[in-house]
C-alpha positions as CSV (number, residue, x, y, z in Angstrom):
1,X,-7.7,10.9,7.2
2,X,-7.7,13.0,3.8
3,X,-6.5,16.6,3.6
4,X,-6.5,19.2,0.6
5,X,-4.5,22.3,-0.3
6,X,-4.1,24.3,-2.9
7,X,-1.0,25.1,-4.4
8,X,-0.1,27.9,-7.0
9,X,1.7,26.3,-10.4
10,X,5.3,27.9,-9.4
11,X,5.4,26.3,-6.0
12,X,3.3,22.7,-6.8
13,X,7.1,21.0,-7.7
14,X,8.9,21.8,-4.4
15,X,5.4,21.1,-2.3
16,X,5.7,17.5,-3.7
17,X,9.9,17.4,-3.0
18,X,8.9,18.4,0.6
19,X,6.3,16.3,1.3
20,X,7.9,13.1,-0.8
21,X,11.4,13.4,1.1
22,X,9.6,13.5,4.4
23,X,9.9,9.9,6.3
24,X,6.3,10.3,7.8
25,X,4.2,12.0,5.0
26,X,6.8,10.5,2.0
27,X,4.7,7.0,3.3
28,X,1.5,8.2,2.4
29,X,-0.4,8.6,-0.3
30,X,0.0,11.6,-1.9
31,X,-1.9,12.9,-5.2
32,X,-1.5,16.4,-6.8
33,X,-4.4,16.9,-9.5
34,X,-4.8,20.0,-11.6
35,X,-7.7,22.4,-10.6
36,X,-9.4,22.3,-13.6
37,X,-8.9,18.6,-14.4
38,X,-11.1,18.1,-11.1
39,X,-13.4,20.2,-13.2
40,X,-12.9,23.1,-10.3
41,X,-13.0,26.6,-11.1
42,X,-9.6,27.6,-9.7
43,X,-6.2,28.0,-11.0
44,X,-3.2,25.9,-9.4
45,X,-3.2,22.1,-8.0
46,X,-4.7,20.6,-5.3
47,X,-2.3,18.0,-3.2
48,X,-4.4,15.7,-1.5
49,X,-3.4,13.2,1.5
50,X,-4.6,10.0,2.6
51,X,-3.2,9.1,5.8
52,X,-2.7,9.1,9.5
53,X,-3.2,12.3,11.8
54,X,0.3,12.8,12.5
55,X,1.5,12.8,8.6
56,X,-1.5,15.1,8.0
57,X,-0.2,17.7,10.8
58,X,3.4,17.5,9.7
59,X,2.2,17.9,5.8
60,X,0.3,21.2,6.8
61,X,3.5,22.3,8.4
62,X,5.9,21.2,5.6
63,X,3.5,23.5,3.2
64,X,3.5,26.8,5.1
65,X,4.5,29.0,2.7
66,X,3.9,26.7,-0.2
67,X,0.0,26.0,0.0
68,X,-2.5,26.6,1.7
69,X,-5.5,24.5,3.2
70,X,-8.5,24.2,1.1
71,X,-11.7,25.3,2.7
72,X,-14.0,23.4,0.0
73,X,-12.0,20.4,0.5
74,X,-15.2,17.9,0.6
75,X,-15.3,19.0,-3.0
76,X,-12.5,18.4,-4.2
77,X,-12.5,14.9,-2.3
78,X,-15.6,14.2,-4.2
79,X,-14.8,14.9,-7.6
80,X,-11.4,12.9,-7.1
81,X,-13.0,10.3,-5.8
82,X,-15.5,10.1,-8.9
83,X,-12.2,10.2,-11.6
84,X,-10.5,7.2,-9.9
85,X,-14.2,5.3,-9.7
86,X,-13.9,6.2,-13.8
87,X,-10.7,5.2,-14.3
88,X,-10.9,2.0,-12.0
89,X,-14.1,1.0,-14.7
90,X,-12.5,1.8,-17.3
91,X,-9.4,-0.6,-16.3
92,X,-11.7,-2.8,-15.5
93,X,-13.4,-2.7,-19.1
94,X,-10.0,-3.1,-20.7
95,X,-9.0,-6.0,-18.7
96,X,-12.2,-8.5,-18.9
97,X,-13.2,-6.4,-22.6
C-alpha cells in the first residue's frame, strides 16, 4: 500500500525522525521528495510510503500535527513513479553505455 502527505519545510526533518525511529514504519520504505521537484505546484515535501496497512495507519498517526494526507495523492504517485522509471534508465544507460 502507498500513502502521501504533505509536509511544510520546518516540520519535513522531525516527520522523517518520527517515522524512521518507528520499529513498524522505520521498515518501510519511506521517500520524502520536494513539491516542485515532482514538478507539483505546491510548496513543502511530500513523504511517501510503501508498505503494509498497519505501518500505513501508524505513519498517519505519527504525523498528526506534522503533515497532513494528500488528497491528490494518485498524482503525486504518478509523477514519482515516472522520476524513478528515469532514473532507473538512466542507470541502466551508464552501466551497459
Amino acid at each position: 500500500m502507498r500513502e502521501v502527505w504533505h509536509t511544510t519545510s520546518d516540520k519535513r526533518v522531525k516527520a522523517e525522525e518520527v517515522l524512521k525511529k518507528d520499529d513498524v514504519v522505520g521498515r518501510q520504505s519511506i521517500y520524502v521528495r520536494d513539491a516542485r521537484s515532482l514538478g507539483i505546484a505546491e510548496e513543502g515535501y511530500f513523504i511517501i510510503i510503501d508498505g503494509s496497512d498497519e505501518a500505513v495507519k501508524k505513519a498517519d498517526a505519527l504525523l498528526k500535527g506534522l503533515a497532513e494526507k494528500y488528497k491528490k495523492k494518485d498524482e503525486v504517485i504518478r509523477k514519482f513513479e515516472e522520476e524513478e522509471a528515469k532514473a532507473t534508465e538512466a542507470f541502466g544507460f551508464i552501466i551497459g553505455g
